[in-house]
C-alpha positions in Angstrom: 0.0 0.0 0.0 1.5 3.3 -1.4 0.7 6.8 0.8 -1.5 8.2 -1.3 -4.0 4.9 -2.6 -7.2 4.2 -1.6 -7.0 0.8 0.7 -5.5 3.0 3.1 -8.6 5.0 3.4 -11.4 2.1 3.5 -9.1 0.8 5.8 -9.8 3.5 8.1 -13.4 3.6 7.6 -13.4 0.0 8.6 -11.6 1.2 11.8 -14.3 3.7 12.0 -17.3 1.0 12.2 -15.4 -1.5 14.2 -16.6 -1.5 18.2 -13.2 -2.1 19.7 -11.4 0.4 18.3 -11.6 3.3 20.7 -10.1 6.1 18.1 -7.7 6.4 15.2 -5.1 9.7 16.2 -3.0 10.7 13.1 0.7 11.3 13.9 3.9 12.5 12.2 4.4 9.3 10.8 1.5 7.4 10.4 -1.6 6.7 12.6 -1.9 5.4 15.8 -4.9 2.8 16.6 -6.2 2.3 20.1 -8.6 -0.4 21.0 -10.7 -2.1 24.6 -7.8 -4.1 26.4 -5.0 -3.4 24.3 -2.4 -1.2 26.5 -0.2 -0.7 23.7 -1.5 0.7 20.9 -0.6 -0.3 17.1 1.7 2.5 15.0 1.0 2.2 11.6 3.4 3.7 9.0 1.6 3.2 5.5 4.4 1.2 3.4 3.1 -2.2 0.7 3.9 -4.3 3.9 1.9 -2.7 6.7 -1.3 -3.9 5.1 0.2 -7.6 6.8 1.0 -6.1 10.4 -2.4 -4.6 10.5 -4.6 -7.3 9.6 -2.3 -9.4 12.2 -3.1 -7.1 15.4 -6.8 -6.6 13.9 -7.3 -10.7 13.7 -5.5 -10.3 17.2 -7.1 -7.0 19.1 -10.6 -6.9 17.0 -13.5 -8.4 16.1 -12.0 -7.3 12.0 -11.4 -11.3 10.9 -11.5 -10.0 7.4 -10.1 -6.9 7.3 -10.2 -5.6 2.9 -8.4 -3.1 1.2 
């Protein structure tokens, strides 16, 4: 996933609809998710392999089994 395509976007919006994910902040580098029971929250820089480490921690954290971009 490149910094300007869309999968990073709908995967925000699933972020967005998902009940465990408590907010999304945007940072210098990236975004920062927080969810219920998870004391460290996941740092997402948008590169072509972060679309792997966030479907990980989502299959992990989150009720997002199937997480699409």
């Amino acid at each position: 996933m490149k910094h300007g395509e869309n999968g990073i976007r709908k995967i925000l919006k699933q972020f967005k609809k998902c009940p465990e994910i408590l907010r999304v902040e945007r940072k210098a580098v990236g975004h920062q998710v927080f969810a219920e029971g998870v004391e460290k929250p996941l740092t997402i820089h948008w590169s072509p392999k972060a679309f792997h480490e966030i479907r990980r921690w989502c299959r992990k954290h989150t009720s997002l089994k199937n997480l699409k971009f």
